[in-house]
Structures are given as structure tokens and as C-alpha cells.
Backbone as a ProteinNet text record, in pm:
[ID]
protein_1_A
[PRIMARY]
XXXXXXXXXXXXXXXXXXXXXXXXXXXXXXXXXXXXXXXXXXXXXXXXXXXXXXXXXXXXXXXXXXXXXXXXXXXXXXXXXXXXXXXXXXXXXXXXXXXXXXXXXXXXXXXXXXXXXXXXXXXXXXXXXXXXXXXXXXXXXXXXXXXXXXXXXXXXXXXXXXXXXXXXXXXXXXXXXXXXXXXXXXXXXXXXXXXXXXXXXXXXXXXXXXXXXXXXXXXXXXXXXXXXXXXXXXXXXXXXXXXX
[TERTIARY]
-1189.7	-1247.5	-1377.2	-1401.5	-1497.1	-1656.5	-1767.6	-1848.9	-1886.4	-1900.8	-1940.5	-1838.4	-1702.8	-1602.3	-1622.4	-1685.2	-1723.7	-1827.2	-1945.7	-2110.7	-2027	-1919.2	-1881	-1848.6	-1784.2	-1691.5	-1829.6	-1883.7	-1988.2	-2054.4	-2052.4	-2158	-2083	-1971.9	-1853	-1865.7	-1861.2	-1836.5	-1916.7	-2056.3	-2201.8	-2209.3	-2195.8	-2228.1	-2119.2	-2016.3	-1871.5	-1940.6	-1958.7	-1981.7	-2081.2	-2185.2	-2310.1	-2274.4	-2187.3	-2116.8	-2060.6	-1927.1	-1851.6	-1942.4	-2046.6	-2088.6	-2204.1	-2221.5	-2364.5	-2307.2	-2219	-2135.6	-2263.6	-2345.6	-2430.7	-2478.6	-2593.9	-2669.2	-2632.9	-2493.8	-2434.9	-2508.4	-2520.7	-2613.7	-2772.2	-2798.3	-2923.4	-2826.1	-2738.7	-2691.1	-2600.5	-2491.1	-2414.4	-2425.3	-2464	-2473.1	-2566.6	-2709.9	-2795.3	-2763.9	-2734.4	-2645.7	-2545.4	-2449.3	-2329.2	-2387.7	-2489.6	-2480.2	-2587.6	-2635.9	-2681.7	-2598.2	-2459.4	-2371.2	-2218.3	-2202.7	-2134.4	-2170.5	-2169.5	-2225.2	-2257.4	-2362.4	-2342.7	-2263.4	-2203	-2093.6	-1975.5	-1964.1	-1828.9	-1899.6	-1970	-2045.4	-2041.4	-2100.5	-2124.1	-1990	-1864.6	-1708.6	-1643.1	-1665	-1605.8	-1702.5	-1861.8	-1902.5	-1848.8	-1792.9	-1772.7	-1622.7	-1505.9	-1364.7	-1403.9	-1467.2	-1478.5	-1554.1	-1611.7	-1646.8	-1523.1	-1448.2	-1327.4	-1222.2	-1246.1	-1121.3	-1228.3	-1308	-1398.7	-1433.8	-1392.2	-1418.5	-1301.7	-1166.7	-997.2	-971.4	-1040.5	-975.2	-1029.6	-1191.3	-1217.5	-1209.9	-1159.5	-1095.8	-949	-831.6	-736.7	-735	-853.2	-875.5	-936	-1034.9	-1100.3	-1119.4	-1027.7	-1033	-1088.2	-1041.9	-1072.2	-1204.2	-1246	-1450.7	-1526.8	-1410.8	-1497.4	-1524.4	-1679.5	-1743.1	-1671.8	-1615.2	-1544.2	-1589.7	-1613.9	-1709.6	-1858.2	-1897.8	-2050.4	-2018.4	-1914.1	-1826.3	-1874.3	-1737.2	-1739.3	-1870.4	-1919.8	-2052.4	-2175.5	-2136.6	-2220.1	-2163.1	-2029	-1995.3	-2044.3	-1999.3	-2016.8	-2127.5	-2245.6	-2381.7	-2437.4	-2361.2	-2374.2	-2327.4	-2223.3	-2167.8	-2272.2	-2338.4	-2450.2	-2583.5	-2612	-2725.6	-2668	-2605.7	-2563	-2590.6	-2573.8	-2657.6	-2785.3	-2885.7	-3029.2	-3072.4	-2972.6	-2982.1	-2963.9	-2844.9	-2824.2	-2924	-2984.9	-3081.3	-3227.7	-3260.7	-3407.1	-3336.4	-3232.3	-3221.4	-3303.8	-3298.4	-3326.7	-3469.9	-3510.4	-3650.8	-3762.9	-3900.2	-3976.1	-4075.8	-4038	-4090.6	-4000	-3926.1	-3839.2	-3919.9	-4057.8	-4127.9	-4191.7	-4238.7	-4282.3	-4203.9	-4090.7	-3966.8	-3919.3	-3921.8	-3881.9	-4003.7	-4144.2	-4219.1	-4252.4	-4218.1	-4210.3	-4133.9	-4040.8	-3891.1	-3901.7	-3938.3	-3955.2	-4070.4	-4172.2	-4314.6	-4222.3	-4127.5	-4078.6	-4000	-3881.7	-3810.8	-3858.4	-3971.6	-4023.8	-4164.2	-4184.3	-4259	-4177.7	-4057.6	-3969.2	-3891.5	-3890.9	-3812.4	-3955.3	-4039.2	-4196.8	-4174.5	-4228.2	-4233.1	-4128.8	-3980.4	-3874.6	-3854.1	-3889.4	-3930.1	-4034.2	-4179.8	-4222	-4240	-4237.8	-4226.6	-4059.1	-4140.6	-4002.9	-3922.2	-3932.2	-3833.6	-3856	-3743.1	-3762.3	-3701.8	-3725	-3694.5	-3529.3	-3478.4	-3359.3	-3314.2	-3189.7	-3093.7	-3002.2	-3018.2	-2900.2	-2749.1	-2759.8	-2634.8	-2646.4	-2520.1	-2491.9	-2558.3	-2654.6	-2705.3	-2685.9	-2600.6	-2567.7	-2698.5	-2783	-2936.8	-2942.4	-2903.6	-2989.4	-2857.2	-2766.5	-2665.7	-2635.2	-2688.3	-2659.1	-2813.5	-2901.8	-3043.5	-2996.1	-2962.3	-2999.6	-2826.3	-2714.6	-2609.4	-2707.5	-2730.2	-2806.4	-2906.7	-2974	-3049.7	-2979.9	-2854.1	-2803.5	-2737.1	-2702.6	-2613.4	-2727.6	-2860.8	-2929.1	-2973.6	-2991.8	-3034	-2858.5	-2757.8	-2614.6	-2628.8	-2645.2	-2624.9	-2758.2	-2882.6	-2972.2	-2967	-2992.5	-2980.8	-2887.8	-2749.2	-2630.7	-2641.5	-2742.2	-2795.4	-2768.6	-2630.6	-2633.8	-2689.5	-2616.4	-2665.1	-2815	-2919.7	-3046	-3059	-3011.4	-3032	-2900.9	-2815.5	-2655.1	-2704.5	-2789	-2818.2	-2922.2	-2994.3	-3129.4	-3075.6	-3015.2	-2908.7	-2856.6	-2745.6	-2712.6	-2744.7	-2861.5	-2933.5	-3027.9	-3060.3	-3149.5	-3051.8	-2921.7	-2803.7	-2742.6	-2756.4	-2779.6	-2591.8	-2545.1	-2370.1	-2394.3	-2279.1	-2266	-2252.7	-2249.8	-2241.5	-2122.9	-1962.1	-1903.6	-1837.9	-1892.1	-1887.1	-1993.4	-2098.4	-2164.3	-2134.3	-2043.3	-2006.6	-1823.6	-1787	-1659.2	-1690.5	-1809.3	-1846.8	-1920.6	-1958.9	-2036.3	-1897.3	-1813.9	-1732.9	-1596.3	-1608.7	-1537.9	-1617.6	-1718.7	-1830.1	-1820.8	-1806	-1818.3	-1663.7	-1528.5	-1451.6	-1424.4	-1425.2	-1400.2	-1508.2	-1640.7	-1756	-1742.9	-1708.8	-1651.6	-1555.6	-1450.9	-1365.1	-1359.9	-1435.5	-1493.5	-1587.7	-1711.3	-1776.2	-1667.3	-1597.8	-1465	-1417.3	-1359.4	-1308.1	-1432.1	-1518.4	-1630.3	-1626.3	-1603.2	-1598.4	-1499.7	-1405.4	-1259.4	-1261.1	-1335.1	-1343	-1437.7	-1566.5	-1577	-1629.1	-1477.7	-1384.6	-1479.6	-1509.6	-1554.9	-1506.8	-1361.1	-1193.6	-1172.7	-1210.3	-1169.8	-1066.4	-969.2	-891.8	-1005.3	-1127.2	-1200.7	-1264.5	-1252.4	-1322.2	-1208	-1049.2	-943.6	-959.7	-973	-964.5	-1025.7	-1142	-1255.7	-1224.8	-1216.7	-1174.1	-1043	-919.6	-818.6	-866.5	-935.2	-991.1	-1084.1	-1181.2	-1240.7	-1203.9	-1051.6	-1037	-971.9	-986	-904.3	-1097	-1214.8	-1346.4	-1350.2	-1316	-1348.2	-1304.7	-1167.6	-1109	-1095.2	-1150.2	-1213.3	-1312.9	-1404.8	-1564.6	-1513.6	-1434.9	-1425.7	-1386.9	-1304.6	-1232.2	-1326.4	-1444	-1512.2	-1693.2	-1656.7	-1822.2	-1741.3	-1595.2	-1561.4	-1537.7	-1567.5	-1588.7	-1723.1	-1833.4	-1968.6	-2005	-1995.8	-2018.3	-1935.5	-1845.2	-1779.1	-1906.3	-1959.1	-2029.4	-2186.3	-2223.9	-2339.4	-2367.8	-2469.6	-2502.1	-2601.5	-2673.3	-2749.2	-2859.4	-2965.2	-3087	-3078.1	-3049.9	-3001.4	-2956	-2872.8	-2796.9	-2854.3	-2964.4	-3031.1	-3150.7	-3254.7	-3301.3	-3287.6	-3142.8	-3056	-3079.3	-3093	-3047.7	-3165.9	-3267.4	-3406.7	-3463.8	-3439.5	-3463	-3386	-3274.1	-3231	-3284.4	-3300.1	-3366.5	-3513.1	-3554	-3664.4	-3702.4	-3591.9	-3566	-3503.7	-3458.1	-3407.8	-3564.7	-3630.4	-3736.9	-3863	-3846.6	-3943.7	-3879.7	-3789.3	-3654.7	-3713.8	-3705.4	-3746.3	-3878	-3996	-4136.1	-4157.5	-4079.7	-4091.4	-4046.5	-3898.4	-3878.3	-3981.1	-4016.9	-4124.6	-4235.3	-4264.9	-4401.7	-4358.8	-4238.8	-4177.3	-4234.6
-1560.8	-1453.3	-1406	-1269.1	-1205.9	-1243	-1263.9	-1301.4	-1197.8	-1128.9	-950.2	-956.6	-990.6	-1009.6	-1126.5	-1227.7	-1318.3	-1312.5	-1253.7	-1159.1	-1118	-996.6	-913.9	-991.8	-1049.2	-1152.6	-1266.4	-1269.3	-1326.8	-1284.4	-1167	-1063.8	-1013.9	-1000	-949.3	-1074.8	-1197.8	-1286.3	-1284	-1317.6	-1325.5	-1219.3	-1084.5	-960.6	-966.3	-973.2	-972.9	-1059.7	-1234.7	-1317.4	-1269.6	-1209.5	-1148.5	-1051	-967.2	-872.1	-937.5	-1002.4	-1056.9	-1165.3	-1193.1	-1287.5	-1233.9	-1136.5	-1078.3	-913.4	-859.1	-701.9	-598.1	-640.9	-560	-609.1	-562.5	-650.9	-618.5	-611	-603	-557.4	-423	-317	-361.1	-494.4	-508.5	-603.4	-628.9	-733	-661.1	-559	-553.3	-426.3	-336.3	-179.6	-238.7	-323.3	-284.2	-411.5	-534.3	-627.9	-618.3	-533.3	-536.2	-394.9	-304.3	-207.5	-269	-374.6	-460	-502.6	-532.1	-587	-445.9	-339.4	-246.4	-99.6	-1.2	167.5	119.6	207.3	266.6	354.1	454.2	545.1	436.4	321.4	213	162.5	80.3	19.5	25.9	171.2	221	240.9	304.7	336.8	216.7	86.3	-19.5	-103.1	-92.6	-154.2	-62.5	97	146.6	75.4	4.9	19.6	-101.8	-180	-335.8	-313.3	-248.7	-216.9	-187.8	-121.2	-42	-191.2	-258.1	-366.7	-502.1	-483	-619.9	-529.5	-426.9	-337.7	-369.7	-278.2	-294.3	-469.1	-570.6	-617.9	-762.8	-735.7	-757.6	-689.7	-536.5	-476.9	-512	-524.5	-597.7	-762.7	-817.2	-956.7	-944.4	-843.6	-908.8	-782.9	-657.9	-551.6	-570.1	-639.1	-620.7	-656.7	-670	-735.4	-593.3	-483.1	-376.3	-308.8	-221.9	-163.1	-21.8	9.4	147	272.9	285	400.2	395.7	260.8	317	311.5	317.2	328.2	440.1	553.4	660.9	769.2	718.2	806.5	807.4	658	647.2	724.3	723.3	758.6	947.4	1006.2	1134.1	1182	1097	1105.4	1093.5	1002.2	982.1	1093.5	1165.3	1267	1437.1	1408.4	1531.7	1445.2	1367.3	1292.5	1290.8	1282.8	1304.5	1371.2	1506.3	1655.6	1625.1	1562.5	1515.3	1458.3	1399	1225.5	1289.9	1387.6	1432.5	1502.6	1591.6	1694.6	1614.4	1488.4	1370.4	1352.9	1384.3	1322.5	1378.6	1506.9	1661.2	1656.5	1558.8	1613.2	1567.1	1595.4	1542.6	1455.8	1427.8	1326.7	1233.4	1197.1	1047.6	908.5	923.4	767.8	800.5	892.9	881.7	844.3	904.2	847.7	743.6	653.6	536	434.6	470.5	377.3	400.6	512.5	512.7	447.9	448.2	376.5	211.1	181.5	-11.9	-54.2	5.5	23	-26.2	89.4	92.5	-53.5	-123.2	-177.1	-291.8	-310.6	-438.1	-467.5	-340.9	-394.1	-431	-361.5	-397	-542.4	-563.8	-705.2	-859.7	-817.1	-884.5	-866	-769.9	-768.1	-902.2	-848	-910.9	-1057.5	-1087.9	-1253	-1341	-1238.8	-1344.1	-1335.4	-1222	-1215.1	-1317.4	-1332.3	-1417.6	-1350	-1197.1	-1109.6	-1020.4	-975.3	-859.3	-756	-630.5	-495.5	-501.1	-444.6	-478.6	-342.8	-346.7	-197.2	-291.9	-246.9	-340.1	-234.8	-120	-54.7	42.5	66.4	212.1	351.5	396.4	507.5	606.3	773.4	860.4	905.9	923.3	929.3	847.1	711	615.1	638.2	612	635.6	700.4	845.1	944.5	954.2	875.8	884.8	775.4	648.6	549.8	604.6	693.6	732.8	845.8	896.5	1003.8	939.9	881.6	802.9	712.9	634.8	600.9	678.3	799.6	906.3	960.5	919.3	1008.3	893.2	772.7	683.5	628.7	681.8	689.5	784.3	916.3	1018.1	957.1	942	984.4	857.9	692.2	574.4	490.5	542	441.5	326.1	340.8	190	241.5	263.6	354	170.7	28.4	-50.5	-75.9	-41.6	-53.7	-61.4	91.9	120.9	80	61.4	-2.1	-116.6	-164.9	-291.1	-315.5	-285.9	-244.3	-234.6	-126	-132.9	-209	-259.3	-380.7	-495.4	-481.6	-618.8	-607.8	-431.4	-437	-432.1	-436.3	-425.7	-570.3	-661.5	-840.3	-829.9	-771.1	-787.9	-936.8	-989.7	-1141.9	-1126.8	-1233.1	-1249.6	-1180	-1233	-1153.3	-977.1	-957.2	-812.2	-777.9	-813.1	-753.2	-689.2	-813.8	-815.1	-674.4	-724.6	-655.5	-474.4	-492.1	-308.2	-247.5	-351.5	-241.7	-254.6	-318.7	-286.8	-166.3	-168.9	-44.5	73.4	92.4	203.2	231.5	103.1	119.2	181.3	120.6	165.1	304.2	386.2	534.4	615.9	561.8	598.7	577.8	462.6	427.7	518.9	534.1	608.6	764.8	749.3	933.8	905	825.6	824	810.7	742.6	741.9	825.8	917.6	1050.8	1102.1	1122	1190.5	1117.4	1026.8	995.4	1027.5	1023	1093.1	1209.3	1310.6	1447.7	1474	1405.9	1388.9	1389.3	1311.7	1238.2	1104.4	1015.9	900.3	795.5	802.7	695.4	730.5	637.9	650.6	467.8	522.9	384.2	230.4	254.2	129	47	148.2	137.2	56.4	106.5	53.6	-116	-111.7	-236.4	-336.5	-285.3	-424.5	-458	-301	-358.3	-463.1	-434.6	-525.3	-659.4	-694.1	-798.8	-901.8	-788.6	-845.9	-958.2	-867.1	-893.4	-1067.2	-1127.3	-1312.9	-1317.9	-1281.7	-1333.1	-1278.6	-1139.1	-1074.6	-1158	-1189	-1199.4	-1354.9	-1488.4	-1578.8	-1620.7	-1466.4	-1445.1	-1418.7	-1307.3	-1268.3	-1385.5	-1448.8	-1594.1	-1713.8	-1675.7	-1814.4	-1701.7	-1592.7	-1544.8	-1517.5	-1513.5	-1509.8	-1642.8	-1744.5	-1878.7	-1901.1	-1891.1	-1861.1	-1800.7	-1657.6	-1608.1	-1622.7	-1733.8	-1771.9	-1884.7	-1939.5	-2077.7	-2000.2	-1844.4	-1820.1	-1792.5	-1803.1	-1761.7	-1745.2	-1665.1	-1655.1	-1578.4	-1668.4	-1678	-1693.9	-1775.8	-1820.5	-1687.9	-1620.5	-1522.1	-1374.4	-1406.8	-1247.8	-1286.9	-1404.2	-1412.6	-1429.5	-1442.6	-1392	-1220.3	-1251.8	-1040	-963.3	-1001.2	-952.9	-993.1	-1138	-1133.9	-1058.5	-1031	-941.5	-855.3	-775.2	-656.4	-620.5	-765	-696.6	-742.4	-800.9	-792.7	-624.3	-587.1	-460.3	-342.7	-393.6	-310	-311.4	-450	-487.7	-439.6	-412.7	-353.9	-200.5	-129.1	-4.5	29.4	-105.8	-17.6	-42.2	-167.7	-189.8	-99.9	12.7	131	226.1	241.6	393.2	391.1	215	220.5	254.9	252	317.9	415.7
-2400.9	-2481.9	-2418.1	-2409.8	-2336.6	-2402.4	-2364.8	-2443.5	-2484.4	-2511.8	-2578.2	-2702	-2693.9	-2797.1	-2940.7	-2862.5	-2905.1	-3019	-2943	-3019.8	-3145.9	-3128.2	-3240	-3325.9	-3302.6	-3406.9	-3512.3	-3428.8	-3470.7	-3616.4	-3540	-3580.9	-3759.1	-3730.7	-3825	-3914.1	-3897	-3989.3	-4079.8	-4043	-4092.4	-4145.5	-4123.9	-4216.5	-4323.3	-4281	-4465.9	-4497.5	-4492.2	-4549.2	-4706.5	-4616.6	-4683.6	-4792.1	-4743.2	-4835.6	-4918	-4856.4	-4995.3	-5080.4	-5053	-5152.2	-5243.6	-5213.1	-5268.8	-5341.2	-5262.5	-5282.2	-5197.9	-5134.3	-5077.6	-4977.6	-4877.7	-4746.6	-4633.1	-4601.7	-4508.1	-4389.7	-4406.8	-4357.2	-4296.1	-4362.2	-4289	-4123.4	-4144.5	-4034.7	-3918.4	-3988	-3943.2	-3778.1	-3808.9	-3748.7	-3612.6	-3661.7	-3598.6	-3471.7	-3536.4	-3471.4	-3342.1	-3396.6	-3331.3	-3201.7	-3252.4	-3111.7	-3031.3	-3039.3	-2930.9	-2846.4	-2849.6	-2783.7	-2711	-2825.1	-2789.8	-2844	-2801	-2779.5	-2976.5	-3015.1	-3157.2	-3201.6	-3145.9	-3170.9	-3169.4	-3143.7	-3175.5	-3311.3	-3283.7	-3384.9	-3510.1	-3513.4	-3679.9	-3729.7	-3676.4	-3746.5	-3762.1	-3654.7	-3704.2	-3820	-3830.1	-3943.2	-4112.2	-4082.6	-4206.2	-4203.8	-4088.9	-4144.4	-4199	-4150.3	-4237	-4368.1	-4410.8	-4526.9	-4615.4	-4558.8	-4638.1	-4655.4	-4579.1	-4570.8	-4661.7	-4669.4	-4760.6	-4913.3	-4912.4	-5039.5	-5111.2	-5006.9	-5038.9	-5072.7	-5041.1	-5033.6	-5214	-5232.8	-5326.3	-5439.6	-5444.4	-5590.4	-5624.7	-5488	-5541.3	-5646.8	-5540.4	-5567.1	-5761	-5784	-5907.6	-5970.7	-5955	-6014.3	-6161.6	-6239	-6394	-6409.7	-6341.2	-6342	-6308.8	-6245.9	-6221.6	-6324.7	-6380.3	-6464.4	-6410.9	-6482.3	-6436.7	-6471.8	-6587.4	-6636.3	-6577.3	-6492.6	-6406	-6314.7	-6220.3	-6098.6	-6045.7	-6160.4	-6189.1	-6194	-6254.7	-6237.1	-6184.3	-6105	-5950.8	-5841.5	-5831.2	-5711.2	-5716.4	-5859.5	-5872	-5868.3	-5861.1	-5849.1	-5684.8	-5595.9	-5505.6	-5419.5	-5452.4	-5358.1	-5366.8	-5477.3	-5523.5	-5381.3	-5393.5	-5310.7	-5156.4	-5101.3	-4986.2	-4877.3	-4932	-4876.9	-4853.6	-4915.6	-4954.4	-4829.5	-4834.5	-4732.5	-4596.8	-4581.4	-4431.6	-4367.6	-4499	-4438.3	-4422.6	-4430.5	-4448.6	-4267.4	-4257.5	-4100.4	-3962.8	-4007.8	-3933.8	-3967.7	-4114.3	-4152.9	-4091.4	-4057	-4041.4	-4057	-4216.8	-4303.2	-4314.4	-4215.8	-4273.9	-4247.4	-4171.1	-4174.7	-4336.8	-4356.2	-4504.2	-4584.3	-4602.8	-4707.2	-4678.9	-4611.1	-4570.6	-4598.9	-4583.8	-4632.5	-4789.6	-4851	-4983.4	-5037.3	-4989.2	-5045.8	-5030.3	-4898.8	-4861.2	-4968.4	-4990.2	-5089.1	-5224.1	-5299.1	-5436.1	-5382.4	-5314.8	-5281.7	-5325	-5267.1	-5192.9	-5341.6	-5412	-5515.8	-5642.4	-5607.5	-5759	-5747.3	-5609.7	-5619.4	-5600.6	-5613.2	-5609.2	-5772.6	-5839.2	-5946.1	-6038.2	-6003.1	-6041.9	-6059.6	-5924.6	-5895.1	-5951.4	-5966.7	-6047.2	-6210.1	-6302.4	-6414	-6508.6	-6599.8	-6639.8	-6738.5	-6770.6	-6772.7	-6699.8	-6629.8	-6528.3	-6624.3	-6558.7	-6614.9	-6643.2	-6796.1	-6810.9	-6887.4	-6850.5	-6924.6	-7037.3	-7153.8	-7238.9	-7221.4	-7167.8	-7195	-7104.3	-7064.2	-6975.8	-7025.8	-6915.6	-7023.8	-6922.5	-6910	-6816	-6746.9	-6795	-6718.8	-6582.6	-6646.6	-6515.4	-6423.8	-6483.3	-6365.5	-6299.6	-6331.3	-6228	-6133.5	-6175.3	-6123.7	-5998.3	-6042.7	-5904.5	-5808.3	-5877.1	-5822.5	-5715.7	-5729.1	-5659.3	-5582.6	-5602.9	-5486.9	-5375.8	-5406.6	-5363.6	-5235.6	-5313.9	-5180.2	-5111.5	-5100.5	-5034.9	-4940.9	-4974	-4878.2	-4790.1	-4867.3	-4748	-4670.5	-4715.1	-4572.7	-4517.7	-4532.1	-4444.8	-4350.2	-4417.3	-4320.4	-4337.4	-4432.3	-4412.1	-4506.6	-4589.3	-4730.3	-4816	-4884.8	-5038.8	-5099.8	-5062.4	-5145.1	-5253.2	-5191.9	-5243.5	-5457.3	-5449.1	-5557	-5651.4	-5622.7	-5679.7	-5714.1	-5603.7	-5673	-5786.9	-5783.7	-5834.5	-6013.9	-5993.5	-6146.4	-6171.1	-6066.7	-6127.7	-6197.9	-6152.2	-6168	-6304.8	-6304.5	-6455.5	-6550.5	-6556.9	-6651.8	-6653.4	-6560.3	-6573.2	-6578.8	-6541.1	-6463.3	-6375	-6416.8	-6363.5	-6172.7	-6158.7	-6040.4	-5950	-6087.7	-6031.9	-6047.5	-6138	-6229.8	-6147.6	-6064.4	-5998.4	-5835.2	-5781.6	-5659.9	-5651.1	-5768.4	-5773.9	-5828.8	-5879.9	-5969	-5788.7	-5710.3	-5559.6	-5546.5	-5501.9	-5404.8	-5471.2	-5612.4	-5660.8	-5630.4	-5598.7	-5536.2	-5367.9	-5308	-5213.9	-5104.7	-5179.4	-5124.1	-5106.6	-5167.8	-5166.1	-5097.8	-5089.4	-5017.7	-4887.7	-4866.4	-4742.7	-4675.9	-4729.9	-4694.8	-4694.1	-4732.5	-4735.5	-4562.5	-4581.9	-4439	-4395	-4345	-4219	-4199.1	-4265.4	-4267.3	-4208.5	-4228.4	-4130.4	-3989.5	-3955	-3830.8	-3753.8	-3798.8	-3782.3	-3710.6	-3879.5	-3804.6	-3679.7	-3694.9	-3576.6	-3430.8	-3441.7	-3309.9	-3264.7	-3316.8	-3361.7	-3355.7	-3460.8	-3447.1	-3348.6	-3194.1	-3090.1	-3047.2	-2967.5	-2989	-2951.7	-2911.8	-2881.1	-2998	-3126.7	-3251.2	-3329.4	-3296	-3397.8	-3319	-3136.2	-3120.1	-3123.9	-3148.2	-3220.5	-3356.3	-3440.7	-3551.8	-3607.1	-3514.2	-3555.8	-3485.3	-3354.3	-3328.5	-3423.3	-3488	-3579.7	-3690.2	-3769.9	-3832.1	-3851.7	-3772.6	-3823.2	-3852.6	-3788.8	-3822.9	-3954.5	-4021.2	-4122.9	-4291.3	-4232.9	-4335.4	-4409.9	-4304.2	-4361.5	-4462	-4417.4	-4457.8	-4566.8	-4601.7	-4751.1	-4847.9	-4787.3	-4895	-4886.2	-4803.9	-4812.9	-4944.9	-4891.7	-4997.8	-5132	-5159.6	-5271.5	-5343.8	-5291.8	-5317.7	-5373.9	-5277.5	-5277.2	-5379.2	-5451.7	-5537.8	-5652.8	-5673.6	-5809	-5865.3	-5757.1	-5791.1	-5806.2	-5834.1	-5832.7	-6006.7	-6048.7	-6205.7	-6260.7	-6334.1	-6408.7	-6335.9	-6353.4	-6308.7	-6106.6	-6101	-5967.5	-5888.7	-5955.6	-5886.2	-5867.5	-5936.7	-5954.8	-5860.8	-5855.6	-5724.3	-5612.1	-5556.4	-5412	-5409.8	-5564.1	-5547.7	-5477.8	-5595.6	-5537.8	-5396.5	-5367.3	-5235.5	-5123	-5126.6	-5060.3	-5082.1	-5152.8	-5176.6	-5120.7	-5109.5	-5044.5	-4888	-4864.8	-4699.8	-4672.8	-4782.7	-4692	-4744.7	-4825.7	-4849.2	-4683.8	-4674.3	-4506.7	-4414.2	-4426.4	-4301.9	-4325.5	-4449.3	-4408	-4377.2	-4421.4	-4407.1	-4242.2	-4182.3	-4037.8	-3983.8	-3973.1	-3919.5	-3962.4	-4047.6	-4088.8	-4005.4	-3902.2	-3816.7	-3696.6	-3661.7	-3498.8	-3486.2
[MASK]
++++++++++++++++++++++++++++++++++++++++++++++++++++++++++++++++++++++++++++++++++++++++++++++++++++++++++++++++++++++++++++++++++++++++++++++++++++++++++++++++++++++++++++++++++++++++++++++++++++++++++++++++++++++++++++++++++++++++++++++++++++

């Protein structure tokens, strides 16, 4: 096995793992990881097909845990935020919006951690959902993290560990698959992208059956400070790009 082949696989395990056990993260491991080792134009289309295949493959697994009515009106919120996100690419203020954003990130999951109630939603309310849905699609088109704010909700609405992991990945599959279709068009799905990805997959598909293990045994309290700490590794992740 080529050692460059090897890296990926690597690379692939450790990022699903992260995903399937958490339903988010990925993104701090996976993209920036793997185009150290092969082009980013490969990179980024095989980190969205493994998304689609660790998404596809935990809504078959635990569909009835998915929150369907805030699915729904995340994703429809997310596709309004999108446009937002593409045009922050072109913009000239994206170190500002990026250290605004790691700032909110990184103070809400500080906050979270040490108060002994954190900020909480008792019920689905169409406001917030189309608010962190829309933020979400703007931090996808512009840097590829719709997770941030998916989670963020999640977590002030206190969805279990696994109603948490199974409601991103009912969000994430169709999002996914919409980005792919943009890569598609294009011309992106180039055959070097399908062959890492089917390579990938004996590393991919362990990860999912071993973080869907992982996150059966997560609960409560326990499970919401994995959350926040993630959260604010990806909050230091953005204020460290906004100083480039």
C-alpha cells in the first residue's frame, strides 16, 4: 500500500470516527488533513462523499431518533444562508467574520462549561430554527462548517446523545448531496475522487460501527461537554485562520 494511500485512510478513519460519534467535527480533521497528502480539488469532493455515506448510513441505522420537523426547517433555512456564505468568499471582510464568529463560538462553549445550567430551549420554536438554519448555510457556502450552529441548538434543546447524533446527520445528508452535485457540475467528480473514495471506504465504514458504539455509551451531562468542547476547538480553529 502506497504511503500517501495509507495517510488517507488514516485520515478517513479518525474524521468518521469523530463524526459518527459526536454527528459533527469532522470538518475540523478531515479537508484540511487529507490535502496535505493529495490536491484539495480531490480532497474536499471525497471529504463531502464520505459525509454522504456516514450521513446515509446513520439515518438508515437510527432514523426514528431523527427530530424531523427541526430537520426540515433547518435545512430550509440553510438553503436561504448559502448565497450569504458564497458571496463572504469574494468578500473582503472574511478575517472579520471569522473572528467574530470563533469570539461567539468559543465564548458560548466557555460560558456552557462552566455555569451549571447552560442556556436551554424547552421546545422547538420556528424563530430559532430558521435563525441558527440560516447561519448554518452561511458558514457552509462560505467555509464548509454548516456543523457549528446545528450544534449549538442542539445542545440548548438537550437532544440525547443519540437524537442528537442521528437529527445532524438527517441535516447533513441532503446538504451533502446538494454540495456534491455542485462538484459534479463543476467537473470536480473526477475518476481520482471516486478512487480514494471507494478505497477509503473498508477505513470509513469500521469508524461508523465503532462511533455508533461510542455514542450509545454517551449521556447526559457527560455528553454535552464533548459537545462544547468541540465547539470550541472549532471556535480556535476559526480565530487562528482570521490571523493569516
Amino acid at each position: 500500500m502506497a504511503p500517501t494511500t495509507l495517510d488517507v485512510l488514516l485520515v478517513i478513519f479518525f474524521a468518521t470516527l469523530i463524526r459518527s460519534t459526536f454527528g459533527f467535527g469532522e470538518a475540523l480533521v478531515a479537508v484540511p488533513l487529507l490535502a496535505i497528502f493529495i490536491p484539495i480539488d480531490v480532497a474536499a469532493p471525497v471529504a463531502v462523499l464520505m459525509s454522504i455515506t456516514v450521513a446515509a448510513v446513520v439515518v438508515a441505522q437510527d432514523w426514528r431518533k431523527i427530530h424531523m420537523r427541526s430537520t426540515g426547517w433547518l435545512i430550509m433555512a440553510t438553503l436561504l444562508g448559502i448565497p450569504i456564505g458564497l458571496m463572504l468568499l469574494t468578500s473582503s471582510h472574511q478575517r472579520t467574520v471569522k473572528a467574530i464568529l470563533g469570539i461567539f463560538i468559543v465564548a458560548f462553549s466557555a460560558y456552557s462549561l462552566m455555569v451549571k445550567r447552560p442556556p436551554e430551549l424547552s421546545s422547538d420554536k420556528r424563530s430559532w430554527l430558521l435563525g441558527f438554519g440560516f447561519c448554518a448555510g452561511v458558514l457552509g457556502g462560505a467555509y464548509g462548517m454548516n456543523g457549528p450552529p446545528l450544534a449549538i441548538y442542539g445542545s440548548m434543546r438537550r437532544w440525547s446523545a443519540q437524537q442528537f447524533r442521528a437529527t445532524l446527520q438527517g441535516y447533513f445528508l441532503p446538504a451533502s448531496i446538494v454540495g456534491m452535485a455542485g462538484y459534479w457540475a463543476a467537473g470536480l467528480w473526477k475518476p481520482i475522487v471516486t478512487h480514494y473514495y471507494l478505497v477509503s471506504l473498508p477505513a470509513a465504514l469500521p469508524a461508523i460501527i465503532l462511533g455508533r458504539a461510542v455514542n450509545h455509551r454517551l449521556h447526559g451531562d457527560a455528553f454535552m461537554k464533548y459537545i462544547y468542547l468541540g465547539l470550541a476547538c472549532i471556535g480556535v480553529l476559526l480565530l487562528l485562520q482570521s490571523m493569516r
